[in-house]
TIRO-2110 file (N, C-alpha, C; in Angstrom, 1 decimal):
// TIRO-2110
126.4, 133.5, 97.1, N, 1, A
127.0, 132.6, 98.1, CA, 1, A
128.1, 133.3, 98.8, C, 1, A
128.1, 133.5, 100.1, N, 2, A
129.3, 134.1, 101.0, CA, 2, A
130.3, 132.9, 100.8, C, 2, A
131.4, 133.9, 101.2, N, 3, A
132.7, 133.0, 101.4, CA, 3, A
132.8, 132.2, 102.4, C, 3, A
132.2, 132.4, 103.2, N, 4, A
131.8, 131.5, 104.5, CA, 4, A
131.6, 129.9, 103.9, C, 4, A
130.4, 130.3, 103.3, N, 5, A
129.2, 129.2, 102.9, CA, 5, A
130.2, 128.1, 101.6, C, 5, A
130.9, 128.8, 101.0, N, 6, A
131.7, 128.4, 99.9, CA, 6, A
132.7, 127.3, 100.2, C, 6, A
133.2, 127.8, 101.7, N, 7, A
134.1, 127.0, 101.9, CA, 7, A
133.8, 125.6, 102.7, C, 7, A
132.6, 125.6, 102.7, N, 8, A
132.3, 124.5, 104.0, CA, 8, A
131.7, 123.6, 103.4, C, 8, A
131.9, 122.7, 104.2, N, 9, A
131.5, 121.1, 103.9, CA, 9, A
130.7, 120.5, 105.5, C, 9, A
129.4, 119.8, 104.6, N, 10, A
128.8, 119.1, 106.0, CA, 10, A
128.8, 117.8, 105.9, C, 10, A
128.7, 116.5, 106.8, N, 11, A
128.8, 115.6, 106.6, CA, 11, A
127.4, 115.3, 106.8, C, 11, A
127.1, 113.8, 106.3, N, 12, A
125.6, 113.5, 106.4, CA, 12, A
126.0, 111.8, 106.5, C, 12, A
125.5, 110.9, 107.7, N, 13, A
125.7, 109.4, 107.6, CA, 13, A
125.2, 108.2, 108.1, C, 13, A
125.4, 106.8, 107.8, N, 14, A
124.6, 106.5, 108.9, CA, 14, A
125.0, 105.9, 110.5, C, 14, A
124.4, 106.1, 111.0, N, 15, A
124.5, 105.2, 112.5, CA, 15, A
125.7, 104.0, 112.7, C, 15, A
125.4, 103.2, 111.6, N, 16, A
125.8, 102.1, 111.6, CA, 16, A
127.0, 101.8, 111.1, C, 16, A
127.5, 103.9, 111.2, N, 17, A
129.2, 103.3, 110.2, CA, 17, A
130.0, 102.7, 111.5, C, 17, A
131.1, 101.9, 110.6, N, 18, A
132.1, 100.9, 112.0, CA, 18, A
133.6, 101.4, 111.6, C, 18, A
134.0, 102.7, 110.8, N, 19, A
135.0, 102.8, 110.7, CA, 19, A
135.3, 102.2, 109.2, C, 19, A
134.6, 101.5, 108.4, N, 20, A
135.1, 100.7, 107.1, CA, 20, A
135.9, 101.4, 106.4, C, 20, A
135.5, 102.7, 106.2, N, 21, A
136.2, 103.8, 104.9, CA, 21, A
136.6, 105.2, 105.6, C, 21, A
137.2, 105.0, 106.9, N, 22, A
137.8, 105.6, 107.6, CA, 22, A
139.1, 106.3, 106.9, C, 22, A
139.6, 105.6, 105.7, N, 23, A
141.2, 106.0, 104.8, CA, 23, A
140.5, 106.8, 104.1, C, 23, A
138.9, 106.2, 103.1, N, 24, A
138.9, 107.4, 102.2, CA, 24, A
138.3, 108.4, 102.4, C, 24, A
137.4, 108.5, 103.9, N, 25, A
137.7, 109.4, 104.5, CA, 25, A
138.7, 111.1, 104.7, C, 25, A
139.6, 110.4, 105.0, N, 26, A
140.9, 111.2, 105.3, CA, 26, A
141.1, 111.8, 103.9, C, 26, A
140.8, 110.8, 102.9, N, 27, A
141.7, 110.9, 101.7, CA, 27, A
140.9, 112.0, 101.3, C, 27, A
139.2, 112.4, 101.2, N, 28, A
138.8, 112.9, 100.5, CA, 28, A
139.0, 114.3, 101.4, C, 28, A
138.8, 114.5, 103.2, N, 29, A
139.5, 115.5, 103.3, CA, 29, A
140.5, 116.4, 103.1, C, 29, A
141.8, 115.4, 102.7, N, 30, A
143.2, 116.3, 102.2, CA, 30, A
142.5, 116.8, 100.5, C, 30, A
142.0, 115.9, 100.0, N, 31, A
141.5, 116.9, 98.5, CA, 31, A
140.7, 118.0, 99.0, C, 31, A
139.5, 118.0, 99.9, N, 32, A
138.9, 119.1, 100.2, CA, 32, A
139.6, 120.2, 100.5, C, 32, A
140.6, 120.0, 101.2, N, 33, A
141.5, 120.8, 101.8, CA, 33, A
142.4, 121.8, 100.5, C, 33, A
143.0, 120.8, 99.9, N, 34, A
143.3, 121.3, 98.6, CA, 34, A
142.7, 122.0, 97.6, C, 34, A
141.0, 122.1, 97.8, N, 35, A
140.2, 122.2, 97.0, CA, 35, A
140.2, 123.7, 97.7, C, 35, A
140.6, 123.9, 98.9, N, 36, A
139.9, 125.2, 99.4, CA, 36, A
139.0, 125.2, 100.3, C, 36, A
138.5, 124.1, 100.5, N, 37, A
137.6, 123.9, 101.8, CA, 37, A
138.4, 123.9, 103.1, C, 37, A
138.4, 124.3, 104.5, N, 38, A
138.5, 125.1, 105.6, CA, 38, A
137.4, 124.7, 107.1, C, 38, A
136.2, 124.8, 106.4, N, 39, A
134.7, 124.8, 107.2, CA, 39, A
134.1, 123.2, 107.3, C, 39, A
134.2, 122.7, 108.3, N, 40, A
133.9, 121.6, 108.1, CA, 40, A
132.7, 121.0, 109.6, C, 40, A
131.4, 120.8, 109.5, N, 41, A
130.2, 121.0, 109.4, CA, 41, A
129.8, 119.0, 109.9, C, 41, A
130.1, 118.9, 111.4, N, 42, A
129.2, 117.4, 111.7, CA, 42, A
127.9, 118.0, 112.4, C, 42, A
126.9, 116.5, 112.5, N, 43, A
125.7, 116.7, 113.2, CA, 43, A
125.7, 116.0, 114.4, C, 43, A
127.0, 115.2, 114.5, N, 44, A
127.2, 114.2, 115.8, CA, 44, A
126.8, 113.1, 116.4, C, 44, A
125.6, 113.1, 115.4, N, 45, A
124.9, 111.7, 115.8, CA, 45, A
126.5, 110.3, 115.9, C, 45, A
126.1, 109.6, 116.5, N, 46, A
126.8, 108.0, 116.8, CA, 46, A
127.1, 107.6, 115.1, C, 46, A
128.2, 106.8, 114.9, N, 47, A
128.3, 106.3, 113.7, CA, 47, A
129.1, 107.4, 112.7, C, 47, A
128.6, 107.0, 111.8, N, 48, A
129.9, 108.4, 110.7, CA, 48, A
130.0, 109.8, 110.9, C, 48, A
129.0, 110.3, 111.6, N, 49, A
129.0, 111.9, 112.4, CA, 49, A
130.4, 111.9, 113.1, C, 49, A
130.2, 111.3, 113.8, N, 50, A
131.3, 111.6, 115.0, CA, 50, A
132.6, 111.2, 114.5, C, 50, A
133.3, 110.1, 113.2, N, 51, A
133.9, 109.5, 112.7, CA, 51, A
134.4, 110.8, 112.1, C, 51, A
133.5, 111.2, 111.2, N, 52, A
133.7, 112.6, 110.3, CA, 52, A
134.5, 113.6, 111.5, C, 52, A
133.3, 114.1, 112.2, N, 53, A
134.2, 115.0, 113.6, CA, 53, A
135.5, 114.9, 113.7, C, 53, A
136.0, 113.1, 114.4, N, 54, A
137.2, 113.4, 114.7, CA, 54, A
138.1, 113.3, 113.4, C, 54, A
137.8, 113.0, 112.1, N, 55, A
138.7, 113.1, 111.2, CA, 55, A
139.2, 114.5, 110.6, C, 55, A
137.9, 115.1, 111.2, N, 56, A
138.5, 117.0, 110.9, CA, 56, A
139.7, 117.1, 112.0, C, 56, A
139.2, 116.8, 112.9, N, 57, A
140.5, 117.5, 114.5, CA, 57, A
141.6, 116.6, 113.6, C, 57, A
141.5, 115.8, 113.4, N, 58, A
143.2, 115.2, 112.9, CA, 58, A
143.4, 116.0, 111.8, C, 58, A
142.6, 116.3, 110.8, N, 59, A
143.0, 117.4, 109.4, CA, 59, A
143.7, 118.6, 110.3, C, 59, A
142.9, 119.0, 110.9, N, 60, A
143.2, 120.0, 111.7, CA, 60, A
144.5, 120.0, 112.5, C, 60, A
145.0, 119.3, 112.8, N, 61, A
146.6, 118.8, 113.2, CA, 61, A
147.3, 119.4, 112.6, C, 61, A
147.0, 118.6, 111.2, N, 62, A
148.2, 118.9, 110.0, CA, 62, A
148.1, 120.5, 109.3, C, 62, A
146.2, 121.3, 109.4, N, 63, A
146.5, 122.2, 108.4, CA, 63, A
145.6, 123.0, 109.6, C, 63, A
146.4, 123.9, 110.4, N, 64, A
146.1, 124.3, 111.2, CA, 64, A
144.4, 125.3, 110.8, C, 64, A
144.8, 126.0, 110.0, N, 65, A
143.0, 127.0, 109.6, CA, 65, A
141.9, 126.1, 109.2, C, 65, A
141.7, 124.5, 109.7, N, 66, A
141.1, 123.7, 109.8, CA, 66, A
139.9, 124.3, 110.8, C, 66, A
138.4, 124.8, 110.8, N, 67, A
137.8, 125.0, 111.7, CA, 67, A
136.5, 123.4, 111.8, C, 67, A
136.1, 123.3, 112.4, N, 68, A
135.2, 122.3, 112.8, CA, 68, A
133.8, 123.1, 113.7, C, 68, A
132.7, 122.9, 113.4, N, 69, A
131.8, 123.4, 113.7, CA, 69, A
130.6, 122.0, 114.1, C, 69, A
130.2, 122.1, 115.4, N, 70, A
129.5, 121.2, 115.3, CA, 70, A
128.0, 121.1, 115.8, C, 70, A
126.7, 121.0, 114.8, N, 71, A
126.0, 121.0, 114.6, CA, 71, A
124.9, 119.8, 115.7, C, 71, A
125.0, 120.1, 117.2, N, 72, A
123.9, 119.5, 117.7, CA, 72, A
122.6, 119.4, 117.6, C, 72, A
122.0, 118.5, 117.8, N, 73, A
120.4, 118.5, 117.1, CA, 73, A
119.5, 119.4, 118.4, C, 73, A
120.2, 118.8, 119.6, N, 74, A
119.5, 119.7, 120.8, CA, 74, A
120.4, 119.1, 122.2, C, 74, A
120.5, 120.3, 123.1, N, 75, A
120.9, 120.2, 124.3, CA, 75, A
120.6, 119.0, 125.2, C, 75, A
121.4, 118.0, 125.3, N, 76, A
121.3, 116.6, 126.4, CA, 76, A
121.1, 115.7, 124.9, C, 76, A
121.7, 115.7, 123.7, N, 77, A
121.6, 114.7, 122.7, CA, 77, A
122.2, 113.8, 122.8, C, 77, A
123.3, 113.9, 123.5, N, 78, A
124.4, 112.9, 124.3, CA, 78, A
123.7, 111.7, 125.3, C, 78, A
122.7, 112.3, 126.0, N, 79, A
122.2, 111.6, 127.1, CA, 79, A
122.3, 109.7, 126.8, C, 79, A
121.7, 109.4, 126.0, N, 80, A
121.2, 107.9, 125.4, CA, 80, A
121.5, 107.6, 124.9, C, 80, A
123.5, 108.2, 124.3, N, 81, A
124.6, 107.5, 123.4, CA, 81, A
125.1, 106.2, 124.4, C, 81, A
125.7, 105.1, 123.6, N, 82, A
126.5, 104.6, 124.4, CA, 82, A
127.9, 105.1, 124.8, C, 82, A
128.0, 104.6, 126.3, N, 83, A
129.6, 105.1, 126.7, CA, 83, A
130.8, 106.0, 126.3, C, 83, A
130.9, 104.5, 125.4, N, 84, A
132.2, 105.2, 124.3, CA, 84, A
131.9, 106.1, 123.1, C, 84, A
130.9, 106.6, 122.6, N, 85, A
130.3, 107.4, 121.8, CA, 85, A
129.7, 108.3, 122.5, C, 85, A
129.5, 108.1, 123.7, N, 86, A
129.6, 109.8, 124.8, CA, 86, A
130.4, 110.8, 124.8, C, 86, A
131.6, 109.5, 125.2, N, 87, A
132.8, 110.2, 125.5, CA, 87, A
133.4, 110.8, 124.6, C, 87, A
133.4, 109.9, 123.2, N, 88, A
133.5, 110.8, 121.4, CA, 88, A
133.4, 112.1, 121.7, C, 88, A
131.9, 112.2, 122.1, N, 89, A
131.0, 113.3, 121.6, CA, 89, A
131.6, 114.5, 122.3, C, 89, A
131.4, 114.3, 123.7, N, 90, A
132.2, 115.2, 124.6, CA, 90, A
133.6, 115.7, 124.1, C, 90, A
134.4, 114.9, 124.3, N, 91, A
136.1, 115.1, 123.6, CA, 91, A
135.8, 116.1, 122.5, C, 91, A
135.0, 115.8, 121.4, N, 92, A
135.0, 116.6, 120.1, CA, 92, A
134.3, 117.9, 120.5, C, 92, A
133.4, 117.8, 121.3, N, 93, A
132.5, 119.5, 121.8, CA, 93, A
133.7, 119.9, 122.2, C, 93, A
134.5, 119.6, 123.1, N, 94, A
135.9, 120.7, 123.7, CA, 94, A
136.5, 121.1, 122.8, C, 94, A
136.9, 120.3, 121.9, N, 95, A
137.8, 120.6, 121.2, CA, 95, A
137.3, 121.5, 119.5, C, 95, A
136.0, 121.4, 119.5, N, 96, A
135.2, 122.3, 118.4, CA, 96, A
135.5, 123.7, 118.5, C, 96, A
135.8, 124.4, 117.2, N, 97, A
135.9, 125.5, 116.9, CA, 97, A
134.8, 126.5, 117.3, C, 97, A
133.4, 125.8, 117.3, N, 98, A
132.3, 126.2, 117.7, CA, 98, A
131.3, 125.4, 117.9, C, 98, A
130.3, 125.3, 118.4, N, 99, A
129.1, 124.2, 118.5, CA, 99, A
127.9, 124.9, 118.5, C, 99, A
126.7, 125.0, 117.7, N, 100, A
125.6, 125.4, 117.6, CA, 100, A
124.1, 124.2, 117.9, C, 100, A
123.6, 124.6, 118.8, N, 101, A
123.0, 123.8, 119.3, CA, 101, A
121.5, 124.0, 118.5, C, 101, A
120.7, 123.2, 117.4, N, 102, A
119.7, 123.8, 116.4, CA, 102, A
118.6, 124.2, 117.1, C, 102, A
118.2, 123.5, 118.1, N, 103, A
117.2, 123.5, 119.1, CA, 103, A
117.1, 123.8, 120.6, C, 103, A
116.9, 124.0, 121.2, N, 104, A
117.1, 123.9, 122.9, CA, 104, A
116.6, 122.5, 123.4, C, 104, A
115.5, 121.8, 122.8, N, 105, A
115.0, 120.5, 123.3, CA, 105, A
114.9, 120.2, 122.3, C, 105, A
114.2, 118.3, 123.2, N, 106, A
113.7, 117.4, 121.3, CA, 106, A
112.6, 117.9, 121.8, C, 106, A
112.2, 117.6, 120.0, N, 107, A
110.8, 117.8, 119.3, CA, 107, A
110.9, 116.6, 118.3, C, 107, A
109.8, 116.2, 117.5, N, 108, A
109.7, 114.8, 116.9, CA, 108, A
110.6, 115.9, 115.4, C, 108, A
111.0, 116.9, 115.0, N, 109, A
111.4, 117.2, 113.6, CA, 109, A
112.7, 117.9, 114.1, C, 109, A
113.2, 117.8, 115.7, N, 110, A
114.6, 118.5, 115.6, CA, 110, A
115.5, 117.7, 114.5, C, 110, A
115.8, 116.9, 114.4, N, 111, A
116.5, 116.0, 113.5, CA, 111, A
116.8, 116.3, 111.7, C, 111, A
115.6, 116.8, 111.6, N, 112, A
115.5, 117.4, 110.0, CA, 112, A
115.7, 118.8, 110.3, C, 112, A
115.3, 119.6, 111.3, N, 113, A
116.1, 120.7, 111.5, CA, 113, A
117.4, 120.7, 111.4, C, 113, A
117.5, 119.6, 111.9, N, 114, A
119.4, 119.7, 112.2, CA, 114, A
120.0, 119.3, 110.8, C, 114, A
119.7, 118.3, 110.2, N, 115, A
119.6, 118.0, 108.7, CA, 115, A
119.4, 119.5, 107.6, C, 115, A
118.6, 120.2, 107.4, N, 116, A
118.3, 121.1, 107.6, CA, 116, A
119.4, 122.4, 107.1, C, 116, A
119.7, 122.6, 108.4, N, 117, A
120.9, 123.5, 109.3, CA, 117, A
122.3, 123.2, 108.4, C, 117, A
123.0, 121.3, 108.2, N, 118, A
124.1, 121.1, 107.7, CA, 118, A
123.8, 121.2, 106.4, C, 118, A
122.9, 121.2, 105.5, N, 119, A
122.4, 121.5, 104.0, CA, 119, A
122.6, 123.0, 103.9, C, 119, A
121.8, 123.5, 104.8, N, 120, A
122.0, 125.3, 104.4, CA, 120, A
123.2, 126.6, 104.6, C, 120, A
123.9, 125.6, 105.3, N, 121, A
125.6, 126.1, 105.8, CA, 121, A
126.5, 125.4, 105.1, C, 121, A
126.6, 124.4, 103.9, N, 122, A
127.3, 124.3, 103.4, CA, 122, A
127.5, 124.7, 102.1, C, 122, A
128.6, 124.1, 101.4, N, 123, A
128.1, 124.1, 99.6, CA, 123, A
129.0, 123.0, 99.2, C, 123, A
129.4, 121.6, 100.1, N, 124, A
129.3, 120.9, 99.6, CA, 124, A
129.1, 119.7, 100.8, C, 124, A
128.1, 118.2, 100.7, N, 125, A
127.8, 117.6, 101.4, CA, 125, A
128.5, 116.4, 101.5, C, 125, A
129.4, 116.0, 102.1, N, 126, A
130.2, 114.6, 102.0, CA, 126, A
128.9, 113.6, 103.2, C, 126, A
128.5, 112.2, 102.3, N, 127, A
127.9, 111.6, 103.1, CA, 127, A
128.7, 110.5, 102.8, C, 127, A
128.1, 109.4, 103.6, N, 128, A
127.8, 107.8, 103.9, CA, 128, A
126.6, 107.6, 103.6, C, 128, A
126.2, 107.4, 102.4, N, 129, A
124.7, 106.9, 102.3, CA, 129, A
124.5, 105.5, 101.4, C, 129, A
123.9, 104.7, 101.8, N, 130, A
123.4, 103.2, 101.6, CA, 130, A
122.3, 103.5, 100.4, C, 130, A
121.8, 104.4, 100.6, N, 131, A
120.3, 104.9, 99.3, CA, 131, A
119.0, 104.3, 99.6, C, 131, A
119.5, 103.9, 101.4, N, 132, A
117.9, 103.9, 102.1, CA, 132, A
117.3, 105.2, 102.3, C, 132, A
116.0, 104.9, 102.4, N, 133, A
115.4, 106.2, 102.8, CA, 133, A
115.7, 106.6, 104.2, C, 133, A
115.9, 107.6, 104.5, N, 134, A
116.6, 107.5, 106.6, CA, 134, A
116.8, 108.9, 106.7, C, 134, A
117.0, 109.3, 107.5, N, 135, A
117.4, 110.6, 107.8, CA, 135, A
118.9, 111.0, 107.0, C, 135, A
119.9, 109.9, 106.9, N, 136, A
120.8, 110.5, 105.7, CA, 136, A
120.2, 110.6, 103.8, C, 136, A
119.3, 110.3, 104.0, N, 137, A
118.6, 110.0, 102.8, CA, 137, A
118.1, 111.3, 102.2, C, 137, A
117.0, 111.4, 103.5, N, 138, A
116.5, 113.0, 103.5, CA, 138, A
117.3, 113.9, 103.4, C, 138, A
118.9, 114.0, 103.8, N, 139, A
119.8, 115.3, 103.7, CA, 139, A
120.2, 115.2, 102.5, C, 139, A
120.5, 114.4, 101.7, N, 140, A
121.0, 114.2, 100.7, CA, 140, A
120.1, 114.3, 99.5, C, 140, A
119.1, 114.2, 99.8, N, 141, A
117.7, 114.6, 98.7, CA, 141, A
117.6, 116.2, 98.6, C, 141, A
117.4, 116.7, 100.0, N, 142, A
117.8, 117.9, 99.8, CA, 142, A
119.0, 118.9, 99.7, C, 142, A
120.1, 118.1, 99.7, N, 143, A
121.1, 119.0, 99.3, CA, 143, A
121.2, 118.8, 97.6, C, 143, A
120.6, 117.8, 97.2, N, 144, A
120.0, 117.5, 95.5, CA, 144, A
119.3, 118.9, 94.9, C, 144, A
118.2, 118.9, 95.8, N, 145, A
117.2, 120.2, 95.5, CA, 145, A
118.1, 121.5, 95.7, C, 145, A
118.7, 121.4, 96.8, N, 146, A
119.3, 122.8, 96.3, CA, 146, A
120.8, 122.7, 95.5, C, 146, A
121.0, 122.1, 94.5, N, 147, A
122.5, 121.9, 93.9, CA, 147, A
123.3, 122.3, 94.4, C, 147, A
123.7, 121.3, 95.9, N, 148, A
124.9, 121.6, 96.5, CA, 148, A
125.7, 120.1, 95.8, C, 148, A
127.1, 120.3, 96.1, N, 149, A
128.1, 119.3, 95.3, CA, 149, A
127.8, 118.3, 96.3, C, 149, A
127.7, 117.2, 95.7, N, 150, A
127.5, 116.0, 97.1, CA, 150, A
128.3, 114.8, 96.6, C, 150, A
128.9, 114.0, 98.0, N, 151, A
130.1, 112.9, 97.4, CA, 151, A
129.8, 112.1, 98.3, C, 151, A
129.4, 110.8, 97.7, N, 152, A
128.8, 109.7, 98.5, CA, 152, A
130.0, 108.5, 98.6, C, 152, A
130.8, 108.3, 99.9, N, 153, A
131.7, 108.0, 100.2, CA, 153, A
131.3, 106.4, 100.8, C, 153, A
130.2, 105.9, 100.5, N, 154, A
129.7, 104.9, 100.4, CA, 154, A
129.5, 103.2, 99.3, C, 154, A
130.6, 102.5, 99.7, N, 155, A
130.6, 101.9, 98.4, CA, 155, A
129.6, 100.9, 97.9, C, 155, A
129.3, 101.0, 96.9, N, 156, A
128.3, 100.2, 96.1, CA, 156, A
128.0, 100.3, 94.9, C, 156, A
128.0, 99.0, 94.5, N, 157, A
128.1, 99.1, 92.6, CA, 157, A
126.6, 100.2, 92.2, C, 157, A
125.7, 99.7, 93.2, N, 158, A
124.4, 100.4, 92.4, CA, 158, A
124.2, 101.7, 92.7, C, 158, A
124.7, 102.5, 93.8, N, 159, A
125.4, 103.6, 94.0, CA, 159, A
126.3, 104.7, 93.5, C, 159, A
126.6, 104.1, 92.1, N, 160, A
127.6, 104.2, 91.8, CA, 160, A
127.3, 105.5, 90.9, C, 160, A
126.7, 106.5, 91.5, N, 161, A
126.2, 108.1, 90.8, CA, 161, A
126.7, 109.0, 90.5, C, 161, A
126.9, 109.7, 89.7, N, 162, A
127.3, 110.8, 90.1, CA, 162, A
126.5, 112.2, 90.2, C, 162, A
127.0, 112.8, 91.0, N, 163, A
125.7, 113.9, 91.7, CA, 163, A
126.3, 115.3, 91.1, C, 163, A
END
């Protein structure tokens, strides 16, 4: 494992987050941080992507060698966000330490590429997962198969795993 890969963390989530666990969030960034983690790894989709995004730039406030890297699925993925989740998106591309675009266009499998991409650049996966099958489902099955550390920041008694 490079030192690179050691220190980073990707997020994985759904669509549908509204901010609920926005604190433990934060919270579990300051222990990452503490932990040695540095590299921190969204896919930007609407919902807990972008939530995740801007909670690094605030880490990043406080502990300045905070980098943020962010993982687009493909060029014009913004296009068919709403408004204010545009604007998100945009604001956080400026202000990213770097942006890697996985694709040049869509294709029906950019999405699991991009899925993909935040599994094989990290070594550890902070999600939002419900334990539907979905596209956060699929990152998190595969970050299973390759024994990356994964923390499901999602609450629910039947959820209640440890990975």
């Amino acid at each position: 494992m490079t030192a690179h890969l050691s220190i980073s963390v990707a997020f994985t989530g759904h669509r549908y987050y509204d901010g609920r666990d926005d604190r433990v969030l934060c919270d579990l960034l300051e222990r990452l941080y503490a932990d040695g983690y540095r590299r921190f790894i969204s896919g930007m989709a609407p919902g807990f992507d972008l939530a995740a995004a801007e909670a690094v730039v605030a880490l990043r406030g406080r502990h300045g060698d905070v980098e943020l890297e962010c993982a687009v699925p493909y060029a014009g993925f913004d296009r068919g966000f709403a408004a204010g989740d545009g604007d998100r998106f945009r604001s956080l591309i400026a202000v990213a330490d770097s942006v890697v675009y996985v694709a040049e266009g869509y294709s029906p499998r950019v999405f699991h590429r991009r899925n993909d991409y935040l599994v094989d650049n990290c070594s550890l996966l902070a999600a939002w997962w419900d334990g539907r099958s979905s596209g956060t489902g699929y990152t998190v099955a595969r970050a299973r198969r390759m024994d990356k550390k994964i923390v499901n920041m999602y609450r629910s008694s039947q959820l209640e795993l440890e990975f």
